[in-house]
C-alpha positions in Angstrom: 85.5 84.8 -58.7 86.7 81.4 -59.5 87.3 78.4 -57.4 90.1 75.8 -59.1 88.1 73.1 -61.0 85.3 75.6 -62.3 84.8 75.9 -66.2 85.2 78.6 -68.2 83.6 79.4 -71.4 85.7 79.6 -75.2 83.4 82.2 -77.6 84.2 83.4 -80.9 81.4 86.8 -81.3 83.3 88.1 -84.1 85.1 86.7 -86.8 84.9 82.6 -87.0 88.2 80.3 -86.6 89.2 78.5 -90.1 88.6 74.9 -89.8 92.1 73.8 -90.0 93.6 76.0 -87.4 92.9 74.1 -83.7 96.2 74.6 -82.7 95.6 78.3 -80.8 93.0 76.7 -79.3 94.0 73.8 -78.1 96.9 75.4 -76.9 94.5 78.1 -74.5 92.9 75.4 -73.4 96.0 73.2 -72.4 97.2 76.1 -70.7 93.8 77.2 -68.9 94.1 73.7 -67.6 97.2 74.0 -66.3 95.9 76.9 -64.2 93.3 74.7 -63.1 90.4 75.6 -65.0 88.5 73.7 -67.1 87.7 75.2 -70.8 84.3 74.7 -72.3 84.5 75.7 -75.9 81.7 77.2 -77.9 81.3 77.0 -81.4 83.9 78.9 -83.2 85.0 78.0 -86.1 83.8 78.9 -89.5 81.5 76.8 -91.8 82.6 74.6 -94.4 83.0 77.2 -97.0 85.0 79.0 -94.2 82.6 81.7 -93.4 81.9 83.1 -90.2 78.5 81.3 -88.1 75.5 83.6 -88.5 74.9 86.0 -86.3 72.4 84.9 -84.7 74.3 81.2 -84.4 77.1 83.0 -82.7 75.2 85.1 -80.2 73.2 81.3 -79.3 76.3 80.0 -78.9 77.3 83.4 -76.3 73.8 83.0 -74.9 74.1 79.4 -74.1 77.6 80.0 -72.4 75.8 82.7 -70.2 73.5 80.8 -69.1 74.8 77.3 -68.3 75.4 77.6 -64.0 78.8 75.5 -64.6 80.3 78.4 -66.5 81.7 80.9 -64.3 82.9 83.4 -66.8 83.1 83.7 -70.8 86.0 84.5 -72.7 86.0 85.9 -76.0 88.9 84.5 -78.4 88.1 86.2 -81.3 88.6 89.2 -83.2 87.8 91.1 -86.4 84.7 93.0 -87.4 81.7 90.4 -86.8 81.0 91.1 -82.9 78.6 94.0 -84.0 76.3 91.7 -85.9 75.5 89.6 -82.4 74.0 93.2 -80.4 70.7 92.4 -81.4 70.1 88.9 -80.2 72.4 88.7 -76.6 70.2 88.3 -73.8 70.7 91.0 -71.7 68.1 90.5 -68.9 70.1 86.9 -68.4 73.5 88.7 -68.5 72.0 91.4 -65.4 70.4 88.6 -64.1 73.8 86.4 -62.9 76.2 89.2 -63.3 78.3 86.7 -65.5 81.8 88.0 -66.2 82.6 88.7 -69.8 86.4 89.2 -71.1 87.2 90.4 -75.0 89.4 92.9 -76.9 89.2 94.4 -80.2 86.2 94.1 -82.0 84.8 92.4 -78.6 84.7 96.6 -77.7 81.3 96.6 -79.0 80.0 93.8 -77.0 81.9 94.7 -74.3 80.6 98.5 -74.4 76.8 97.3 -74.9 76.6 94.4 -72.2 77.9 97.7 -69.7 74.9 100.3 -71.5 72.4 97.2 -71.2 72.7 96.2 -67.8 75.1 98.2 -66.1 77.6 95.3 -65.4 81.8 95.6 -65.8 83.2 93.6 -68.2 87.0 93.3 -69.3 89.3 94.4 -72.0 91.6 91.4 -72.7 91.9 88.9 -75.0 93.0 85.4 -73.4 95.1 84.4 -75.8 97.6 86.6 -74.2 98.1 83.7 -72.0 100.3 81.3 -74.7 102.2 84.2 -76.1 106.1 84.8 -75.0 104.5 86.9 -71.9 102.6 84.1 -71.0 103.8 83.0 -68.1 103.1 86.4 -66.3 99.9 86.4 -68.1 99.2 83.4 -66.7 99.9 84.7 -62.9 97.8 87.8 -63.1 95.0 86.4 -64.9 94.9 83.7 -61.7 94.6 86.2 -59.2 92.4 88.5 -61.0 90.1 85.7 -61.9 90.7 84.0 -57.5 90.3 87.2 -56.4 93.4 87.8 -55.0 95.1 90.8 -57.1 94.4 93.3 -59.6 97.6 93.5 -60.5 96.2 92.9 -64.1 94.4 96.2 -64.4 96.8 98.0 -62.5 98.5 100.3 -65.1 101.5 103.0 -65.4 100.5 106.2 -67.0 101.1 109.5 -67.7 99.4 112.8 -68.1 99.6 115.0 -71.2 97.4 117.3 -70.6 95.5 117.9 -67.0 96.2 116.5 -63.4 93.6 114.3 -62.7 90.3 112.1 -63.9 87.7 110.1 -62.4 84.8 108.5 -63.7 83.7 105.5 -65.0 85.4 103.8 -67.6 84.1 103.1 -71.2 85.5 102.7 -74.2 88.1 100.3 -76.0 89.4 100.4 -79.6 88.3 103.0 -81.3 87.4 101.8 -85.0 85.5 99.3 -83.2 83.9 101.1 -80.6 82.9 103.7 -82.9 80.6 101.2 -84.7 78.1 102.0 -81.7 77.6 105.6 -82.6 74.3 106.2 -82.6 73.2 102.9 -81.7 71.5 102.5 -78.3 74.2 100.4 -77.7 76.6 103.5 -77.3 77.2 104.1 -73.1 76.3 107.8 -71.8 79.5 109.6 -72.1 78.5 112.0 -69.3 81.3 111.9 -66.7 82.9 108.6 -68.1 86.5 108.6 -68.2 87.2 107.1 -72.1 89.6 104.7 -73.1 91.0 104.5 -76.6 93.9 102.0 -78.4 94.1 101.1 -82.0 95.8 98.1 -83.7 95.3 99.5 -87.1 95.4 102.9 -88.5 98.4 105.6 -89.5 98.2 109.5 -88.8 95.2 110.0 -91.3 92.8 107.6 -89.8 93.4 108.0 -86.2 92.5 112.0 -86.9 89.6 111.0 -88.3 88.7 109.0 -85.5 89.2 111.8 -82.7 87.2 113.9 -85.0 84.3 111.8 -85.0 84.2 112.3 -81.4 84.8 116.1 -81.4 81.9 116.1 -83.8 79.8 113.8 -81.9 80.0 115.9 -78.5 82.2 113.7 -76.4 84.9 115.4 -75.6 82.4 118.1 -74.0 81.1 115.3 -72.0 83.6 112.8 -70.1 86.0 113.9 -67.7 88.9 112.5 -69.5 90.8 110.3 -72.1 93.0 107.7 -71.2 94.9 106.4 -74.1 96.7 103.2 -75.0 98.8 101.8 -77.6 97.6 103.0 -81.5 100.2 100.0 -82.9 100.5 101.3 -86.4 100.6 104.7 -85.9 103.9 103.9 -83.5 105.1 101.9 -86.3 105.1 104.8 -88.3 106.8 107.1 -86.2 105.7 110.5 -87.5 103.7 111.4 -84.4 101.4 109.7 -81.2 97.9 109.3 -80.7 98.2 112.1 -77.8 99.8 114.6 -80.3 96.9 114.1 -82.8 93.8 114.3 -80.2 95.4 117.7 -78.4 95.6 118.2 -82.2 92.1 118.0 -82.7 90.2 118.3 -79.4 91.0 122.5 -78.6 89.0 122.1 -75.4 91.8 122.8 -72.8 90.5 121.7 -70.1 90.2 118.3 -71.2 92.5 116.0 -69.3 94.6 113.4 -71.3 96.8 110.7 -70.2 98.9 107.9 -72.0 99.5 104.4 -70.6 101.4 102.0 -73.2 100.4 99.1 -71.2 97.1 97.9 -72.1 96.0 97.7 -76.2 96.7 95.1 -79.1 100.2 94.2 -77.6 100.7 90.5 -76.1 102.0 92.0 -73.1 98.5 93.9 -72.6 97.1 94.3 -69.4 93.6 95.1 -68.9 90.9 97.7 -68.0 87.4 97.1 -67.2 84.5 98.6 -68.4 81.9 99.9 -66.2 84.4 100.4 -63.0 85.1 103.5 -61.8 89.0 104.8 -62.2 90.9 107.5 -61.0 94.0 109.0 -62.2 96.2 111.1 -60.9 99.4 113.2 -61.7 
């Protein structure tokens, strides 16, 4: 994908940096240098009042990134609840057009999820700053040979099954309060067939329930060939039950295969998944 000199692209989609706090940033791009890349940042920090850019300033600001030729792929920085806002004004037909990779986590699931419905591209669960954490340095080393080419160690995950054998299908999905934000949007990917990823930073027993039965009530579980789930970090912290206790819980269908990886989600030692690839799993 990348050749060593090329730029990459710094976005904020959802929530805007505070003015006073360059110090993530300058760190990413200190250590994106280091890997030999050249970081072209975006406008993303807040306003003077410290409020988050517009929405339509923000998806500009994506837009622009997308289409500048020197910028080989985009990462997303951010997080929060703003991505949402940006749906309506990303240029899709540009995005199909030069294939343009597009990495995010978190709130980035909706942008993520809606570039894949739009044009049918892959983009990629995982949020860069992963890379100046205290798994960094191995961050570091898969992220290079993901983005030269050379490995997918990055995506390639443990799990296990709960429930079922086997899955295949394409891939959708991401955190699930976020993702949920596309239901019935026509931003929302076909479920038919997909194979659907779920992790959660936020939320205890209550809410996560809630969440798979939003998706028993919308129909999906009838549709996609199986869930894949990652970390749900607050419901662990709690320690009263697991995400794969509450959705065989909820979801009676018994056919439906689960499994449970606790390697890709909110955790600095993520790894990653990509939307809009196809995966198979296998007991």
């Amino acid at each position: 994908m990348l050749d060593k000199g090329d730029s990459v692209g710094l976005v904020a989609c959802s929530d805007g940096f505070p003015n006073d706090n360059h110090e993530v940033i300058d760190e990413v791009e200190n250590s994106l240098y280091d890997m030999g890349y050249k970081a072209v940042i975006g406008n993303i920090y807040c306003t003077k009042e410290n409020r988050t850019l517009s929405s339509r300033d923000r998806a500009d600001v994506f837009n622009e990134m997308v289409r500048n030729p020197e910028i080989k792929v985009v990462f997303d920085i951010s997080g929060g609840d703003s991505a949402n806002e940006i749906l309506d004004y990303v240029d899709y037909d540009m995005l199909e057009e030069n294939g343009k990779p597009v990495f995010g986590y978190s709130d980035l699931t909706t942008l993520l999820n809606a570039i894949y419905c739009k044009t049918g591209i892959c983009t990629y669960l995982y949020q860069i700053r992963n890379i100046i954490t205290g798994y960094g340095e191995r961050q570091k080393a898969d992220l290079e040979m993901v983005l030269s080419g050379e490995s997918d160690d990055l995506y390639d995950i443990d799990y296990e099954f709960v429930r079922g054998e086997e899955m295949k299908g394409v891939l959708i999905g991401g955190n699930i309060r976020c993702f949920l934000k596309l239901a019935g949007t026509s931003y929302m990917p076909s479920f038919r067939h997909k194979v659907l990823f779920l992790e959660s930073n936020s939320g205890r027993e209550n809410r996560i329930r809630s969440y798979f039965t939003q998706l028993k009530q919308m129909g999906v579980f009838n549709e996609v060939n199986g869930v894949l789930l990652g970390t749900f970090t607050e419901l662990a912290q709690e320690g009263i039950t697991t995400a794969a206790e509450i959705l065989t819980d909820v979801c009676d269908d018994k056919e439906l295969a689960i499994a449970v990886t606790d390697e890709v989600g909110h955790g600095a030692d993520s790894k990653a998944v990509v939307i809009g690839r196809e995966i198979e799993l296998e007991k």
